[in-house]
Phi, psi and omega in degrees: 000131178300167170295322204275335195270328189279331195258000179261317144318324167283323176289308128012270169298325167307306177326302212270335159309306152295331162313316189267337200286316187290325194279327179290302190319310185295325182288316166350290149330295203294315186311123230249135171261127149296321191283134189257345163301335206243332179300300185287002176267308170299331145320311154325264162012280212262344172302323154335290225268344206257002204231329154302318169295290206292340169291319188296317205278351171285327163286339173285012205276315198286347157289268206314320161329300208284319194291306189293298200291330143329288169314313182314284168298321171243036157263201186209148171052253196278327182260032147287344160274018168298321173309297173306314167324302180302327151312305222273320164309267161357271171324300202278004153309283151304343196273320197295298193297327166319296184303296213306313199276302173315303165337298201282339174280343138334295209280344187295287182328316188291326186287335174298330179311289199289011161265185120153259184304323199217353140127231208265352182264309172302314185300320175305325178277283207285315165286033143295298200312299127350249191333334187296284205301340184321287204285341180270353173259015166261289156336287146012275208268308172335283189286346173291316174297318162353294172301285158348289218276330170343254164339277174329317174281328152341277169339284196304319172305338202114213029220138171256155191278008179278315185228076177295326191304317200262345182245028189257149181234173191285359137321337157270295188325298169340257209292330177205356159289298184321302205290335230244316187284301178332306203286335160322295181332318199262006187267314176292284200318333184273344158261002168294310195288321181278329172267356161298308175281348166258318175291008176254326185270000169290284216296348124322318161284340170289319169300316178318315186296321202269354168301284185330293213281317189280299124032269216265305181294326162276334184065086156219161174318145152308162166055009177308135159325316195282352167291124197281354165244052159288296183304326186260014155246351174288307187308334142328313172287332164274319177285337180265272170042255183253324151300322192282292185282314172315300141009294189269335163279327182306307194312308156346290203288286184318330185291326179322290211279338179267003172275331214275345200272310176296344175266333189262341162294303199269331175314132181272164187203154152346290203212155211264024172258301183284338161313300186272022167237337196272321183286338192240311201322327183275354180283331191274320197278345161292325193305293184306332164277352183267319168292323164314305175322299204281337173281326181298323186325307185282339171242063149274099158235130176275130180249161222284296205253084131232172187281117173335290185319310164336260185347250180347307170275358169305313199276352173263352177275313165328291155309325194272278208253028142291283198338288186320299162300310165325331215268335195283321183253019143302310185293323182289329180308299199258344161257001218340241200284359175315151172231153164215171173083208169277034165114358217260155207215191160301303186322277125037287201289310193296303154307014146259345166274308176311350147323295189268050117291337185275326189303321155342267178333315185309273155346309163279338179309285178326309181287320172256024176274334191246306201287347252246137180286165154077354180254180216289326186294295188276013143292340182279339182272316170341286179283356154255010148310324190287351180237349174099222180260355162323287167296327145326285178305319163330284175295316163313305165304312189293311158327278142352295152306275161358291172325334201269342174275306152298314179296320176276333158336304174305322171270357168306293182285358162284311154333271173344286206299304184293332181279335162309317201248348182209356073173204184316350192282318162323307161328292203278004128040247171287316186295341187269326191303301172300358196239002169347307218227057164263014174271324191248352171295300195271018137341268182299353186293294194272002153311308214306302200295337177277324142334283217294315184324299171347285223274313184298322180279349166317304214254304179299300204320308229059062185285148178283150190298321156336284196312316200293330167291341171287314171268008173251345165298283176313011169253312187296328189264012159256325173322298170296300176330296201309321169255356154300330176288328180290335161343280162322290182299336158315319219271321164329309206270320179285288178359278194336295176298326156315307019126271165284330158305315160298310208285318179277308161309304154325311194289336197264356196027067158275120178266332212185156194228140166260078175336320202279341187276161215294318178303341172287288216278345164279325151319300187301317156293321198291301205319307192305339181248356202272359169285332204278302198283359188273305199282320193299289191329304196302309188249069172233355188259316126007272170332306158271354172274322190288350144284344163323290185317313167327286179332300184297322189272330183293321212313292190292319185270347189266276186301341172239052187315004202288323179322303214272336179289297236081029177267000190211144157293154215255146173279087156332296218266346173275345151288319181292339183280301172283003187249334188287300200293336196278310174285325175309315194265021177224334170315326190284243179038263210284358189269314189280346156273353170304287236277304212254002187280330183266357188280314168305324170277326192285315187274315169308307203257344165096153203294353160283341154289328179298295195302333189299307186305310172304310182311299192268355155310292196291304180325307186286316180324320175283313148341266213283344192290326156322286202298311184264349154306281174334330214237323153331303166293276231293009167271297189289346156273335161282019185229344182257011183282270203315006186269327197295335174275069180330336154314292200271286178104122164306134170111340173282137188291344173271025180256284203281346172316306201303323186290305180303315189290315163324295172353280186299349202245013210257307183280011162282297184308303173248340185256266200289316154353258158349319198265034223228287165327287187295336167343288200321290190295317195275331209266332150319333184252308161309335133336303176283310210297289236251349179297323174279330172286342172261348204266336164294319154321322190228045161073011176297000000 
């Protein structure tokens, strides 16, 4: 397939994804907030979430500076325009979350109006719908930036733009198509890693705070009007969340397609025909998963007495196998009997992506198998409430862990399974395979948090105890999204790195890695610890905004008893302040060792210490990122069985055991966890970024 036909398909699906991301927004827009009280509470909200977005990106502008000027200076000739790439990935990074967060503080409200006025199929459309634009203005925008550093490397070799197929050589990709598409790549990852680690680290300490003082010490409801660090944990669920999980996935999906696009560049092949069907094949099977997407989208309909979820998995189902079937005469389409490698074919390629879709599905089944209310893990936490948060925590790590085994199992045999059938190229694939149908995955992703928002301002409004049961059936069922989504971006996040990490040992032409050399096995340990000092900054920085936070709510209740009669108001915006201030300023620290750890080692210690450091960064990284997403849900899910259980009772010492363990899962869960993913994925790309430049350093 020509080039000029594949890049022309690609614009085509970006388009039509922004298109409806533009057309929803508005019908959103429309929906009427009646309550004026519910106004001025979403107000808050979104003043919050919207003032917090524009201070992190400011501080991150003078990273991108420093990162473009880097780029700049030490390439040569066309391929400083890895700098500028590196803006525009950057931008359209930032740009995704921006639309996801402005959407999703738009949409709580509105959804509570409609449980309100039309029950539960209306409160269900409209933040599905929200969550729609999330996913599709993350796709969306992924191939539109694509498309730019594309075209521009296109351009810049000679090449017309009309028959790019007959004069492009494997010499252009080399020397300046590759470098210009990384650096797009390391532009998305670097603002994906700072807003995973500041939004994770906003919205935990705000949850912590308003847990602790309100919760357990004052004995008042979640989400009471009268905790003044309410508003900056509603606001939290959108910045870790929905800004946060967007992020992270956006990285995902783009990191897919350019390692699959650099393994399909550097694989020797035959003939530069077959070159260019290994390199373009992930732009069409993105297109097609993204129109798969938008047909599952469109069949999310809710019925009155069935379960949100029915409704969610239709639509995610839905989407995985037209994606699936599609994926078969695409492939046949661009190799028809053509082979490259050792015989690996159309047949070949198209079953390793259906690989990673199942592998995907799998993942989430498995995350929600440990996280899931009513199943067998967390009932087990249930019942070590009863004795108290000692054995709580306990048991929750024991989970957790546990958890870590099927799921990487699964992904041992997708591995396996994909490289057997299409040899790395398979891999990346599969990895790619898995993230197709990310317009209705982080859909549904990005429901949960406008649901919970939803059920809280519900609660702030003083809404009848109807409405509020109507928005905790859809919060409960964003619980399970949520951790099925972290799941997912795990199961994502490892591929991926693989993925890329493959993709930089090509580049660097390492025909082979010797385990037995001092420099592999010294890597390979130093790598096994830098997930651990990632995660400790992180939820130790946690820790410490969230006794800010503490301090501040006993503080506000102390000098002002009026807040608990309900005669004085709560200082909102100073809790909201401190949660700002606590992730901007613990955030850079652990994003600059991400960032500057493969540079130092690939130039100091030589590119074997560097493979060895990617091998055990990802190895451990998938691990723990496992245990603590998982042992996070399923605490948090165990404190919401016992809110539920009128038996037991908010207030109860097996209430309150469940609230410490939440607690402690709360920066597991949203901060370091999560940020994990992203860890993986940057120091692999910063990695792939930096590969011409050490193979010139050190004489390769």
């Amino acid at each position: 397939m020509k080039i000029e036909l594949v890049l022309g398909i690609t614009i085509l699906g970006s388009a039509i994804a922004l298109i409806y991301s533009f057309i929803r927004t508005k019908w959103i827009n429309k929906q009427p907030v009646e309550n004026e009280k519910l106004k001025q509470i979403s107000g808050f909200v979104a003043d919050g979430a919207m003032a917090f977005l524009a201070r992190e990106y400011k501080t991150l502008l003078t990273f991108a500076v420093i990162v473009a000027a880097f780029l700049a200076i030490g390439n040569q000739g066309f391929v400083r325009l890895q700098s500028a790439a590196f803006i525009v990935g950057a931008i359209c990074s930032g740009l995704a979350g921006y639309i996801g967060m402005k959407v999703a503080t738009r949409a709580n409200a509105r959804t509570t109006t409609a449980a309100a006025n039309s029950g539960i199929s209306a409160a269900l459309k409209v933040a599905f719908a929200s969550g729609s634009v999330m996913g599709m203005s993350v796709v969306g925008l992924a191939l539109f930036g694509m498309l730019i550093v594309l075209v521009t490397g296109l351009l810049i070799t000679g090449n017309s733009i009309v028959n790019f197929s007959e004069t492009i050589t494997r010499e252009d990709f080399a020397n300046v198509i590759l470098p210009i598409i990384t650096g797009f790549g390391l532009g998305v990852s670097s603002i994906a890693l700072f807003a995973r680690v500041g939004g994770g680290i906003f919205t935990k300490a705000a949850d912590v705070g308003a847990d602790l003082v309100g919760k357990v010490e004052a004995g008042i409801p979640e989400d009471d009007p009268r905790n003044p660090a309410v508003i900056a944990d509603n606001v939290g669920d959108n910045v870790g969340d929905v800004a946060g999980m967007g992020a992270d996935l956006f990285e995902s999906y783009v990191g897919a397609i350019i390692g699959a696009m650099v393994l399909g560049a550097v694989l020797p092949v035959d003939s530069i025909s077959m070159q260019l069907t290994l390199i373009f094949l992930p732009l069409v099977l993105c297109v097609v998963g993204i129109v798969c997407s938008l047909i599952g989208i469109l069949c999310v309909r809710a019925k009155p007495n069935k379960s949100p979820q029915t409704a969610l998995n239709t639509g995610m189902f839905v989407a995985a196998i037209l994606t699936a079937i599609a994926t078969f005469p695409i492939s046949f389409l661009f190799f028809g009997d053509a082979t490259f490698g050792n015989g690996i074919g159309a047949l070949n390629v198209a079953l390793a992506s259906v690989v990673g879709l199942v592998t995907g599905i799998g993942i989430g089944l498995i995350t929600e198998y440990f996280t899931g209310t009513n199943k067998r893990p967390v009932n087990s936490i249930v019942k070590a409430c009863e004795t108290g948060p000692a054995t709580t925590i306990i048991t929750g790590l024991g989970i957790g862990m546990l958890s870590c085994f099927p799921a990487v199992l699964l992904i041992t045999v997708a591995i396996v399974t994909s490289f057997v059938m299409a040899g790395l190229y398979g891999i990346a694939i599969a990895g790619l395979g898995m993230l197709l149908t990310l317009g209705v995955q982080l859909a549904v992703d990005a429901y949960g948090p406008v649901a919970d928002n939803a059920g809280g301002m519900a609660e702030m409004a003083g809404f009848p105890e109807e409405v509020r049961v109507i928005t905790d059936k859809l919060d409960a069922v964003g619980n399970t999204t949520a951790a099925i989504g972290k799941g997912f971006a795990i199961g994502s996040a490892a591929l991926t790195a693989i993925i890329l990490f493959s993709a930089f040992k090509e580049t660097m032409g390492i025909p082979y890695i010797d385990i037995t050399n001092a420099w592999v096995i010294a890597g390979v340990i130093f790598g096994a610890t830098i997930p651990f000092l990632f995660s400790a900054l992180a939820i130790i920085a946690v820790g410490k905004a969230a006794f800010y936070m503490v301090e501040e709510v006993r503080r506000q209740f102390r000098e002002k008893p009026g807040i608990l009669k309900n005669t004085e108001l709560p200082d909102y915006k100073k809790c909201v302040d401190i949660s700002t201030a606590g992730a901007l300023k613990k955030m850079m620290l652990p994003g600059v060792i991400a960032v500057i750890t493969p540079v130092i080692v690939g130039f100091a210690a030589g590119p074997e210490m560097l493979v060895g450091l990617l091998i055990g960064v990802t190895a451990s990284g998938v691990v723990m990122a496992i245990f603590m997403a998982n042992s996070g849900g399923a605490w948090d899910n165990a404190k919401k069985m016992i809110e539920a259980d009128k038996s037991i009772g908010k207030g109860s010492p097996s209430h309150k055991a469940a609230v410490v363990g939440d607690t402690v899962g709360d920066p597991f869960k949203d901060t370091s966890g999560p940020s994990l993913n992203t860890l993986m994925k940057l120091m692999c790309i910063v990695a792939l970024v930096i590969a011409p430049m050490l193979k010139a350093f050190h004489g390769m």
